[in-house]
C-alpha positions as CSV (number, residue, x, y, z in Angstrom):
1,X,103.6,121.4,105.4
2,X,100.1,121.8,106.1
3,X,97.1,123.1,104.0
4,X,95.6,126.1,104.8
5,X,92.6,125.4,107.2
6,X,89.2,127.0,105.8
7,X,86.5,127.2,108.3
8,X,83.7,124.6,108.1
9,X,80.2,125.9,108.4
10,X,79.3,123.5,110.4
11,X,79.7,123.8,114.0
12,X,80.4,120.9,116.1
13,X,78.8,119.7,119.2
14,X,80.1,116.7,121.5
15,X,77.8,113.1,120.6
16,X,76.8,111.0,123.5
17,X,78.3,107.8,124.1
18,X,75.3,106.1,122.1
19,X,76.3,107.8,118.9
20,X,77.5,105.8,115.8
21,X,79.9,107.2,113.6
22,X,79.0,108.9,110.4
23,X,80.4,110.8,107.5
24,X,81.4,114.4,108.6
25,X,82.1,113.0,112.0
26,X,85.8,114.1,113.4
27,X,87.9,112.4,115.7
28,X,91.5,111.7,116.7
29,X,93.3,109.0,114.8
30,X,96.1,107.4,114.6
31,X,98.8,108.6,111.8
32,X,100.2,105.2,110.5
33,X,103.4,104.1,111.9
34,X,103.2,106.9,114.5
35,X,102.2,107.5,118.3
36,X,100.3,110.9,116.7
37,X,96.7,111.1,116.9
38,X,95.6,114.7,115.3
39,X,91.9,115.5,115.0
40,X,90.8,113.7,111.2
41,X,87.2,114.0,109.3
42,X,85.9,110.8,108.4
43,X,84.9,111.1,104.4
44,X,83.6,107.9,103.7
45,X,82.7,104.1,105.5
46,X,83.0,101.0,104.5
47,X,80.4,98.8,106.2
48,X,81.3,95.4,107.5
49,X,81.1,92.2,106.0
50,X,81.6,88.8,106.5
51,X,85.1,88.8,105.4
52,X,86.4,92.0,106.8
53,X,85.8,95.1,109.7
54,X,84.3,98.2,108.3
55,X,86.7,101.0,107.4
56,X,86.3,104.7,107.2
57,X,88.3,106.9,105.0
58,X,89.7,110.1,107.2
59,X,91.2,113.2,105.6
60,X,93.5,114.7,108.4
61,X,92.7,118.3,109.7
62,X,95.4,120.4,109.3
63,X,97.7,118.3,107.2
64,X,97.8,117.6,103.1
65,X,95.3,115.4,101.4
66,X,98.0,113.0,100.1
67,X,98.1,111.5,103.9
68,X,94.4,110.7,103.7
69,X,93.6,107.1,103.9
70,X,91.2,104.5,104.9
71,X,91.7,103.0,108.8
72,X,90.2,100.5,110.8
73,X,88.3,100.9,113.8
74,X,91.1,100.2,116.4
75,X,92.9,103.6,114.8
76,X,90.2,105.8,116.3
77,X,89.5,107.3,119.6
78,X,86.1,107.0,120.0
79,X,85.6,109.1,123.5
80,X,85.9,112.4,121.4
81,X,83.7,112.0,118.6
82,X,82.8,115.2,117.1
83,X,78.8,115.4,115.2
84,X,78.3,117.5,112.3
85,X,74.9,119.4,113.0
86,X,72.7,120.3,110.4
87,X,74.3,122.4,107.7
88,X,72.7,126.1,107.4
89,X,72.0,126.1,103.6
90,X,71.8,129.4,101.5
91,X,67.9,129.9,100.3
92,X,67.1,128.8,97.5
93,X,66.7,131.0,94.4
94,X,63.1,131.4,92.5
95,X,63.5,128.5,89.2
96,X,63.6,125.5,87.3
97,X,67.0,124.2,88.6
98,X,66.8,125.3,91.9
99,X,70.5,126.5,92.3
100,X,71.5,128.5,95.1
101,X,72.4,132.1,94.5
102,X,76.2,131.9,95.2
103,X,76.4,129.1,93.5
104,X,75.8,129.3,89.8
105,X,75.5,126.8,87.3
106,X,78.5,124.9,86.5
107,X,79.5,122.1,83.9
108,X,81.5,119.3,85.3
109,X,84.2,117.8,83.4
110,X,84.5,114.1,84.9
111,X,83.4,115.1,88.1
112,X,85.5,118.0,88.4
113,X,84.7,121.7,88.0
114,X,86.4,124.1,86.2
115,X,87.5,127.4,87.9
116,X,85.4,129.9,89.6
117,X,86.4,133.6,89.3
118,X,87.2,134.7,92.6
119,X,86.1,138.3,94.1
120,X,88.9,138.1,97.0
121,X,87.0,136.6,99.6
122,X,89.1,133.8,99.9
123,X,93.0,134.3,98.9
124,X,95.5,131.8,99.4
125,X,98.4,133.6,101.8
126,X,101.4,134.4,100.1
127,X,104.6,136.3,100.6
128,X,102.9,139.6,98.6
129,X,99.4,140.0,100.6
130,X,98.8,143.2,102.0
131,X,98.9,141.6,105.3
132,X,102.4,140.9,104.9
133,X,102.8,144.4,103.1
134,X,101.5,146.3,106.4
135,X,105.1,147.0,107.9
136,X,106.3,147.0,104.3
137,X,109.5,149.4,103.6
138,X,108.4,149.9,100.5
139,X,105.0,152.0,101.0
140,X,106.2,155.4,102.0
141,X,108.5,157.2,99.8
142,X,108.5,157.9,95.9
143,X,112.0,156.7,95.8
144,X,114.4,155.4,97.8
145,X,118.0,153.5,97.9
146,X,119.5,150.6,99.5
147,X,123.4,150.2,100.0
148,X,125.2,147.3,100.1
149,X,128.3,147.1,103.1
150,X,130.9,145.0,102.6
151,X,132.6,143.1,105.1
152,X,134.6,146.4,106.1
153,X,135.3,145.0,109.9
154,X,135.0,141.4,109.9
155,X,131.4,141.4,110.8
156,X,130.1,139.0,108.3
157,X,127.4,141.9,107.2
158,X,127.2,142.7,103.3
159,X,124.7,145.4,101.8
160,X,123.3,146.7,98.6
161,X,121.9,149.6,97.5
162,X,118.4,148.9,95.9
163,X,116.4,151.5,94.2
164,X,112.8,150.8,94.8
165,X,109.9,152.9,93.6
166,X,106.4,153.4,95.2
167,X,104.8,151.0,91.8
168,X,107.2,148.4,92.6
169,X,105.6,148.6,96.0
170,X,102.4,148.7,94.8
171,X,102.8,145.9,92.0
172,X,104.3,143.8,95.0
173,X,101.2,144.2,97.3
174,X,98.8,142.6,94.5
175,X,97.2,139.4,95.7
176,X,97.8,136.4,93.5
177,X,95.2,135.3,91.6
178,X,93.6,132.8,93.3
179,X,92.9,130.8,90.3
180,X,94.7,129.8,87.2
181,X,94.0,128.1,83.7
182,X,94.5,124.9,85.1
183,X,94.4,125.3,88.8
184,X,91.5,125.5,91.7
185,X,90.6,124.4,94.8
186,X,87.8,121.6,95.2
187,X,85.4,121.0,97.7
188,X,83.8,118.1,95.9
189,X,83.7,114.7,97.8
190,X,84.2,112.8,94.9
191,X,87.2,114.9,94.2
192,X,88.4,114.9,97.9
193,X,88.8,110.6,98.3
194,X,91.8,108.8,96.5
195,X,90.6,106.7,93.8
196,X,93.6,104.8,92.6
197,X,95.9,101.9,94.6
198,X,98.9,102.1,92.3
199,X,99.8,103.2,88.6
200,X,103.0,101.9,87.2
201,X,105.0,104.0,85.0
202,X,108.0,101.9,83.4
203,X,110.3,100.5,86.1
204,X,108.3,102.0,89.1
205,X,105.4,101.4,90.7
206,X,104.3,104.7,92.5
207,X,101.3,105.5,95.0
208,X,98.9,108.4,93.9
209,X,98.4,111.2,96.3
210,X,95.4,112.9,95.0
211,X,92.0,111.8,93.0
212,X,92.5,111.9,88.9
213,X,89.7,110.7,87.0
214,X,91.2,107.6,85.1
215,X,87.7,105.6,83.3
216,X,86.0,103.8,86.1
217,X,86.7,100.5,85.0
218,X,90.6,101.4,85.7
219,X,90.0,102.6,88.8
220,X,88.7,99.5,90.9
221,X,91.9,97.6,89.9
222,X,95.2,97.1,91.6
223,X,97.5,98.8,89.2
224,X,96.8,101.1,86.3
225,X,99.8,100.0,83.5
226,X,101.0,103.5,81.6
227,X,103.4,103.1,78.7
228,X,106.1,105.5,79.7
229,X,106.6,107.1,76.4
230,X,102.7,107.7,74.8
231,X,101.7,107.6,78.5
232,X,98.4,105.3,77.2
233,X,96.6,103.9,79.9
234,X,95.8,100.0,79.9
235,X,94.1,97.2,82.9
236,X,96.8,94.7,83.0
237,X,101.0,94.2,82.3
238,X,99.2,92.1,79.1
239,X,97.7,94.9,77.2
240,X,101.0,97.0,77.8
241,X,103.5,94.3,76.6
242,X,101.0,93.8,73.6
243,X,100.9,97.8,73.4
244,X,104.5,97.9,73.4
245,X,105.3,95.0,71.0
246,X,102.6,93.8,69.0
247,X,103.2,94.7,65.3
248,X,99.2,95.8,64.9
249,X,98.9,98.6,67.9
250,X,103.0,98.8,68.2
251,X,103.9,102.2,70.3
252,X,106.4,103.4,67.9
253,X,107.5,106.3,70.5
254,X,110.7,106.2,72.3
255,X,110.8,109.6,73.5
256,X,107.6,112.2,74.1
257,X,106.0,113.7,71.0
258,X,106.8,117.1,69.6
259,X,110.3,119.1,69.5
260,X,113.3,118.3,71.5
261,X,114.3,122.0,72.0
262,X,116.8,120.8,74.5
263,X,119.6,118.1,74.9
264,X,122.4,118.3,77.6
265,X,124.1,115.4,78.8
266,X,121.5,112.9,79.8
267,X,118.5,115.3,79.9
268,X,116.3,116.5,77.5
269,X,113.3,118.8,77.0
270,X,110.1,118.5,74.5
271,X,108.1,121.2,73.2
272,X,104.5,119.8,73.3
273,X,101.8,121.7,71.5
274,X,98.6,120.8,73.4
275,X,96.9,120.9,69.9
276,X,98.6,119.0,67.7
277,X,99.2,116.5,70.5
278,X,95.8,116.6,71.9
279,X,95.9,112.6,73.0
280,X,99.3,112.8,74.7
281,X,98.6,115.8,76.7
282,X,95.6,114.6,78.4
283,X,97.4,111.6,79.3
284,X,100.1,113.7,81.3
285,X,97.4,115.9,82.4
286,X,95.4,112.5,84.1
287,X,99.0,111.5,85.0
288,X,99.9,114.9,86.6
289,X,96.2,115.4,88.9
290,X,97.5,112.0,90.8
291,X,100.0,114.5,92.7
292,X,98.1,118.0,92.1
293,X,96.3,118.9,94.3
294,X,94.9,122.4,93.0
295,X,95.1,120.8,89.1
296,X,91.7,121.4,87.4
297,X,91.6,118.4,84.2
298,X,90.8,120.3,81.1
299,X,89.9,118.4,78.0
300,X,90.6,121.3,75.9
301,X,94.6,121.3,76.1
302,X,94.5,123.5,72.8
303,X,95.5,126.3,74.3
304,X,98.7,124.6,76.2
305,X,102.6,124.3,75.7
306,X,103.8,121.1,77.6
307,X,107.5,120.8,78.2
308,X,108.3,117.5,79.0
309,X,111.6,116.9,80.6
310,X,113.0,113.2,80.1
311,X,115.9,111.2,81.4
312,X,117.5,109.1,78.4
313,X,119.2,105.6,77.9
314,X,119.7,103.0,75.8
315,X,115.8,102.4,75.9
316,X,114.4,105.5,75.3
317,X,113.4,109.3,77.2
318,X,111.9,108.6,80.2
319,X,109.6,111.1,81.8
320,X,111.0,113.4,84.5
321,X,108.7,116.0,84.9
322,X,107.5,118.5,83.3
323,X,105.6,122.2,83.0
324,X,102.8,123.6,81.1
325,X,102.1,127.0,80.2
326,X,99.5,129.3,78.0
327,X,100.2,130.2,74.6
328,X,98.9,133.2,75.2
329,X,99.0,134.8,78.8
330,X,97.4,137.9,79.4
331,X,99.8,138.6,83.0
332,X,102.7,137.0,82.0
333,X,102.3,133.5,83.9
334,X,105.5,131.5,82.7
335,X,104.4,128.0,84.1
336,X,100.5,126.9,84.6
337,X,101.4,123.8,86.4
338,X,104.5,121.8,87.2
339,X,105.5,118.8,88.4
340,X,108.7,116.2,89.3
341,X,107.4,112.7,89.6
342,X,107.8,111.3,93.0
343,X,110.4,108.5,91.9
344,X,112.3,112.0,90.8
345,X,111.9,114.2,93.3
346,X,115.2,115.4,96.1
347,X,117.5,114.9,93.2
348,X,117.5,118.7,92.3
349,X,115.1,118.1,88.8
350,X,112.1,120.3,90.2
351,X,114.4,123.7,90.3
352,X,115.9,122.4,86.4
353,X,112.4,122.5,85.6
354,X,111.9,126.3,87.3
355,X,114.9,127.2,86.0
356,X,114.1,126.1,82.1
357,X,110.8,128.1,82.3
358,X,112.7,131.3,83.3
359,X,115.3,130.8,80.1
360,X,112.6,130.6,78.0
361,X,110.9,133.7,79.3
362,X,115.1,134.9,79.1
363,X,114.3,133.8,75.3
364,X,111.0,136.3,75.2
365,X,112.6,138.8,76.2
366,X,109.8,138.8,79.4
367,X,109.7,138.4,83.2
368,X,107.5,135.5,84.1
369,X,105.8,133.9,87.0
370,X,104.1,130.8,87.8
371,X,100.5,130.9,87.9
372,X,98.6,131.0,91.9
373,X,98.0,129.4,93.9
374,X,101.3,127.4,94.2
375,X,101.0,123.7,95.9
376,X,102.9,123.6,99.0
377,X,106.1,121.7,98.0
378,X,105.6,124.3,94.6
379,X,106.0,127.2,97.2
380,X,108.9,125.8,98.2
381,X,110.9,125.4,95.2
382,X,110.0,128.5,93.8
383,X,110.8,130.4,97.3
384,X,114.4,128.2,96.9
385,X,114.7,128.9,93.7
386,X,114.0,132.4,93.7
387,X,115.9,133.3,96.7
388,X,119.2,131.0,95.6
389,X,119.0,133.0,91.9
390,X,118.6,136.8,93.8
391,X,121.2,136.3,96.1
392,X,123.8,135.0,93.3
393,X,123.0,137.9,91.7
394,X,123.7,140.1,94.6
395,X,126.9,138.6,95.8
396,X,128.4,138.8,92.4
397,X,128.0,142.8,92.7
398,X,131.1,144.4,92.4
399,X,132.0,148.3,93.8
400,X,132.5,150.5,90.9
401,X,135.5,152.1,90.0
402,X,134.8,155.2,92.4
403,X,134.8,152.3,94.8
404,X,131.3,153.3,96.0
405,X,129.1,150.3,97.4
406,X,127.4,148.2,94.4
407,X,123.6,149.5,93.8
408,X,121.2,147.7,92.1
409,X,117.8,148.4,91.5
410,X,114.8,145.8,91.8
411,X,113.9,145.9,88.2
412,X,117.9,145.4,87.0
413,X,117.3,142.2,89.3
414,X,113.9,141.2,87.6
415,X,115.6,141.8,84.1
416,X,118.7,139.5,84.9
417,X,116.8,136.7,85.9
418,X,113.3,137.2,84.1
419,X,111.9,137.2,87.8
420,X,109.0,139.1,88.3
421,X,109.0,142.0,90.0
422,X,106.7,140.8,92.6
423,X,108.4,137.9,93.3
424,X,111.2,139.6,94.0
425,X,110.2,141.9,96.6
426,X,108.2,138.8,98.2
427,X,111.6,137.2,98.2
428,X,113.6,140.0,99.6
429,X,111.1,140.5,102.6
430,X,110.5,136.5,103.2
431,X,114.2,136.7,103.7
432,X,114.4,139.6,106.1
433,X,117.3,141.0,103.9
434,X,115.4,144.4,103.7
435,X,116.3,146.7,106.8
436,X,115.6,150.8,107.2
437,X,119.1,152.3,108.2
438,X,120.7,156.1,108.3
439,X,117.7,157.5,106.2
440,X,117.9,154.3,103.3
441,X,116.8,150.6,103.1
442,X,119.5,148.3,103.0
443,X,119.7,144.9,101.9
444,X,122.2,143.3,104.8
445,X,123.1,139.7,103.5
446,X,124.6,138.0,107.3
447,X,127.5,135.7,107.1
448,X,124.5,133.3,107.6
449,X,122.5,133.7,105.2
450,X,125.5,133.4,102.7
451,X,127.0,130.8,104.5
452,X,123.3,129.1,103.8
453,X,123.7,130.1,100.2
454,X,126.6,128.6,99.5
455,X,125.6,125.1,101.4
456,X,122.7,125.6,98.9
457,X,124.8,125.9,95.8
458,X,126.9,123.1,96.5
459,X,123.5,120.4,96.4
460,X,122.2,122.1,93.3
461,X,125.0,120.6,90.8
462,X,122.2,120.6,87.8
463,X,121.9,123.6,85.7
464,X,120.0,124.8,82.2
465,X,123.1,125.5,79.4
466,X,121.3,128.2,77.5
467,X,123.9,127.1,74.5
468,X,121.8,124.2,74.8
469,X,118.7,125.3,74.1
470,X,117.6,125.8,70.6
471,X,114.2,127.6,70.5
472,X,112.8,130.5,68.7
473,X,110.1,132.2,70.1
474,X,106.1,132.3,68.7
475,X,103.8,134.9,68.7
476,X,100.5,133.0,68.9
477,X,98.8,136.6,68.5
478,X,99.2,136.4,65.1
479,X,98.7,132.3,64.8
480,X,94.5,132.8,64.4
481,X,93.6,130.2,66.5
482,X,96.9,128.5,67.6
């Protein structure tokens, strides 16, 4: 998928031959190992030297930062080179500092902001704007229904009546909030260039997509060396064996700190208080901004629940993924960030880990929702997820004993599966299931969309046991301060 594209201030201008290439320059390049050659901003050079050609370090337009990487000159077309002109910048405001107006004052935290409060100038799109809410069924009347046909003449249509109410329309047509505890955009060059080669993470060796700000002596190496179970960083395979052996600075982990609040078959789950283990979460959290994007790094985990999901052996837990969340949420957010770890990911773990945050908001007696905006393979497990878990729910439907069409109503659906109301409706209409017929809206599921469903539920084997999970519920209200 590709990022959204925000418009550049600058305006672009065609150089003459003459012209040398500089950063902000765009031109086409070559994608490795392809024939493509889409429009890319060069980010940074590296001048020549004696031993090598200079390189330049290209973010491609249009596509996601983790394909950014450094080429050599015979990668780019240099007959369409593209000069930056001068940037228009805002006036400067009357004092001391000299910051601009819209841009106040902000602390860094290794480089990286923490997140602005956004007035709704810039909102990420999503299935519940009011763009997509325009030609909304919902919008119009104080209440309505939505039958369900079965397949009366072989047509491979099913409906359900839905009752829908003018707040659930108007809860649905919120925008997201554009940032989250620990998620926001960043602009920052720093921020916007890979730093690290290769981390290795017990038995594989993985590729970073994104900048995370590992010390700077780490990050001019090779490899970064984590121990897979304290997830300490370390410069060479040396200091980890020592690390992991030595009787003085042994690792005496074999599994993540905190409570196992979950144990079925091979897979487990820890509870991680970001307070208590204050060293171990901002390992996973300089672990987790190598392949998030929209992460902001927060020293202060204090205010965090990490849940850890591990894959165990003979060896030890090994880190899967995992999901954090606020003690305290003020609208409900169920997950703050998430992640599957590349070696992890297409075997079905980052809907375990979806589904695990909605039993524990089962557990709270809540409907939850993960905090926007969502990373683009994050958009697409939730939209999976959510759609896969709504249309179990509406397939199982059974006629009553009148043998009238099922009904359902939107918030029956949000409390069965904890799903927000929102995100239901978003669902609903990303599907197209919604249609106006005879006077009533009507949820028509095609012989196509449940033949899709079912294709679905056959490559989704792994599934949460709530028998399995043993966890009581906090209220950090009354906890002071966590």
């Amino acid at each position: 998928m590709t990022e959204e594209n925000v418009e550049d201030p600058c305006e672009w201008e065609e150089p003459s031959s003459s012209t040398q290439l500089t950063e902000g320059c765009r031109l086409p390049v070559r994608m490795k190992n392809t024939d493509d050659w889409p429009l890319a901003e060069i980010l940074s050079i590296k001048e020549a030297t004696s031993n090598s050609d200079a390189s330049y370090y290209v973010h491609y337009i249009d596509y996601n930062k983790r394909l950014d990487e450094w080429v050599t000159p015979d990668r780019l077309d240099l007959r369409k080179v593209q000069q930056p002109k001068a940037e228009v910048k805002t006036p400067v405001k009357d004092g001391k500092n000299g910051s601009r107006p819209s841009s106040p004052e902000r602390e860094l935290v290794n480089g990286i902001a923490p997140p602005k409060k956004t007035t709704g100038s810039r909102k990420r799109k999503f299935p519940t704007t009011d763009e997509d809410s325009q030609d909304s069924p919902f919008g119009t009347r104080s209440s309505c229904t939505v039958p369900v046909h079965h397949d009366e003449h072989g047509t491979g249509m099913k409906s359900i009546r839905v009752k829908v109410s003018t707040k659930d329309s108007q809860d649905s047509m919120l925008a997201p909030r554009t940032t989250g505890s620990l998620v926001a955009h960043h602009d920052d060059l720093l921020t916007r260039m890979k730093n690290i080669d290769m981390i290795e993470l017990g038995r594989y060796r993985i590729k970073p997509w994104y900048f995370s700000p590992y010390p700077q002596e780490l990050v001019s190496l090779p490899c970064i060396y984590l121990c897979e179970y304290c997830l300490k960083y370390v410069k060479s395979i040396k200091c980890l064996q020592r690390h992991l052996v030595s009787i003085r600075t042994k690792c005496n982990l074999r599994h993540p700190p905190g409570n196992e609040i979950y144990r079925k078959d091979q897979f487990s789950f820890f509870e991680i208080d970001g307070r208590k283990n204050k060293v171990y979460a901002q390992n996973l959290c300089l672990l987790a901004k190598c392949f998030l994007d929209h992460k902001t790094l927060y020293y202060d985990t204090d205010p965090f629940l990490f849940y850890v999901m591990t894959e165990g052996d003979n060896r030890g837990f090994h880190i899967v993924g995992y999901f954090s969340k606020e003690k305290e949420s003020s609208e409900d957010y169920n997950v703050a960030c998430i992640l599957t770890l590349p070696p992890y990911q297409r075997r079905g773990y980052g809907k375990l880990l979806i589904q695990f945050s909605y039993e524990l908001s089962k557990f709270e007696g809540k409907a939850g929702s993960p905090e926007k905006p969502l990373s683009d393979l994050g958009l697409l497990s939730y939209r999976s997820y959510w759609s896969e878990t709504i249309l179990e729910i509406l397939l199982n439907l059974k006629p009553n004993e009148a043998g009238e069409k099922p009904q359902i109503t939107i918030n029956e659906i949000s409390e069965l599966t904890s799903i927000k109301k929102e995100d239901v409706i978003s669902t609903l209409q990303y599907l197209n299931l919604i249609n106006y017929y005879k006077g009533q809206y009507i949820i028509t599921l095609t012989r196509d969309v449940i033949e899709a469903f079912e294709r679905a539920a056959l490559k989704r084997p792994l599934r949460i046991d709530p028998k399995c999970l043993h966890w009581t519920p906090k209220d950090w209200s009354k906890r002071g301060k966590w």
